[in-house]
C-alpha positions in Angstrom: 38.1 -197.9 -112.3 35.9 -197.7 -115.3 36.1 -195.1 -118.3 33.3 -192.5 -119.5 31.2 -194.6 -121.8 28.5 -192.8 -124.3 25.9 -195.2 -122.8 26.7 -193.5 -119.7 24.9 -190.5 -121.1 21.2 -190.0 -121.8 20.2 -188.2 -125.1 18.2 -184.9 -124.7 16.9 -185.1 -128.9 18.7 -182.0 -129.5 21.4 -182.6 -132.4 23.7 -180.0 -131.3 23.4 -180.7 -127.2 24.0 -184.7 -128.0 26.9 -183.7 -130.1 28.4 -182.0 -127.3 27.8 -184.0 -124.5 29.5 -186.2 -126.5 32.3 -184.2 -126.9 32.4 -183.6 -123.3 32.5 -187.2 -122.3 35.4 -188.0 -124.5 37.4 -185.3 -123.1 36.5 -186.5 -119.3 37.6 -189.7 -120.9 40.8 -188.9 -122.2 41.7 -186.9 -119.0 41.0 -189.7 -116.9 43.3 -191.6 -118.5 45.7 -189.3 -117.9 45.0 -188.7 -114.6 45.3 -192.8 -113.7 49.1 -192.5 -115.2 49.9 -189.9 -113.5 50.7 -187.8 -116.2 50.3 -184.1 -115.4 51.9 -182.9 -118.9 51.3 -180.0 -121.6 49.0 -182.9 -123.3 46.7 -183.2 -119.9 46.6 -179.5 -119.8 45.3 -179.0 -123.5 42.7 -181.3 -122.5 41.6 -180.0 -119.5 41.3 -176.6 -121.2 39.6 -177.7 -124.4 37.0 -179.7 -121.9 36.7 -176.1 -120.1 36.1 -174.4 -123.2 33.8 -176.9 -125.2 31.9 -176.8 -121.5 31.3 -173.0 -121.7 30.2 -173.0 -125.1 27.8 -176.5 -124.3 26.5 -174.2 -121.8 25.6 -171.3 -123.8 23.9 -173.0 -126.3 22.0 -174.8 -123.6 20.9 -171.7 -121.8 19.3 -170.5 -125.2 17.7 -173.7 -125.8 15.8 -173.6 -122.5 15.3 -169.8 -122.6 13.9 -170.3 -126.6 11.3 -172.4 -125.1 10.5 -170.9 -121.4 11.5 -174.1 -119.9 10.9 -172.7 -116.1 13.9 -174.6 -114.4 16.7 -172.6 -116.4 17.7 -170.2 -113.4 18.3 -173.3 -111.4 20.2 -175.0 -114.7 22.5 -171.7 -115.3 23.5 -172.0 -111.2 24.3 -175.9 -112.2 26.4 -174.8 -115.3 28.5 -171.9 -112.9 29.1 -174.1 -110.5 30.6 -176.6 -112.5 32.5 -173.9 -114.4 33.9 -172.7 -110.5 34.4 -176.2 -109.6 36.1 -177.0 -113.3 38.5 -174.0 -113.5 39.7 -174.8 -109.6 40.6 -178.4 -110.3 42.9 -177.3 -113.7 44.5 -174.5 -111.6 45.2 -176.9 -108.7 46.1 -180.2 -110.3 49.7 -179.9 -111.0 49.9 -179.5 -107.1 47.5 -182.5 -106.0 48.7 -185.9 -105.4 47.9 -188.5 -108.3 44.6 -190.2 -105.9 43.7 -186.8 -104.8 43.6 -185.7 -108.8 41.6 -189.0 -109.4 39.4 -188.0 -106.4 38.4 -184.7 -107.8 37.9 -185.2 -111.1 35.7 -188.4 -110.3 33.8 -185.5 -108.3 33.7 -184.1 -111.8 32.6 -187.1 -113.5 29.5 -187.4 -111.4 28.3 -184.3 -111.3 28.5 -184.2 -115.3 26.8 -187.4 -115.8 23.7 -186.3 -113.0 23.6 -183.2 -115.1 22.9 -185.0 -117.9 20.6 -187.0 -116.8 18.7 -185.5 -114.3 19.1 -181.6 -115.3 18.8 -181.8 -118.8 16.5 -184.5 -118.9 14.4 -182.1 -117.2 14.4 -179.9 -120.1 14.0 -182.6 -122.6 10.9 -183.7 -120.9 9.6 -180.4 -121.0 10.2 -180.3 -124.6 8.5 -183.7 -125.4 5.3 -181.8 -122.9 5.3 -178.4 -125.5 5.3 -181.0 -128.8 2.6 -183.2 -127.5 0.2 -180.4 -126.4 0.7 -178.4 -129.7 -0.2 -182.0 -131.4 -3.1 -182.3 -129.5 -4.4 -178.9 -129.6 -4.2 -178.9 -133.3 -6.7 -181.8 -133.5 
């Protein structure tokens, strides 16, 4: 099975949001790893819930971003983030109890609902950006 690489990520152009995907990825990283050894420790549980926290805070920020700039999709992007929050805070409540492949199951669940977030969600909203700094240009002209 194959880690959480940065390339698997696509930049939005906002310094803070790329910071904290990145951030994000290398906890889903680490708690992969982890989960593959079976290792269901204190150490897997700070992990899972500094990745919950830095999550929630990601969130925020990206909520402000979109709102800041009336991007129109950020009631269907706030559902996104609360579902993955639900879906988040279920699997660290639950995975002491779950079977090693049933852990790996999950949280590969996880995996691919963060990285289609990324790309497709928030690229979404960096697109929209790109649209609002192009027509300013050309209307200035």
């Amino acid at each position: 099975m194959e880690n959480f690489l940065l390339s698997d990520i696509k930049l939005v152009g906002n310094e803070l949001l790329d910071a904290q995907h990145k951030i994000i990825l290398s906890h889903l990283d680490k708690i992969y790893t982890y989960l593959l050894a079976d290792n269901k420790g204190r150490d897997l549980f700070e992990l899972l819930d500094c990745l919950d926290i830095n999550c929630k805070l990601h969130f925020l920020d990206e909520e402000k971003v979109m709102e800041a700039m009336d991007f129109p999709g950020t009631e269907e992007h706030k559902v996104q983030h609360s579902l993955l929050v639900a879906r988040l805070g279920w699997f660290i409540h639950r995975h002491v109890e779950m079977s090693c492949e049933t852990n790996i199951y999950e949280f590969l669940i996880l995996k691919g609902w963060s990285l289609d977030h990324f790309e497709t969600l928030d690229g979404k909203y960096a697109e929209y950006k790109k649209q609002l700094i192009h027509e300013r240009i050309c209307s200035s002209w």
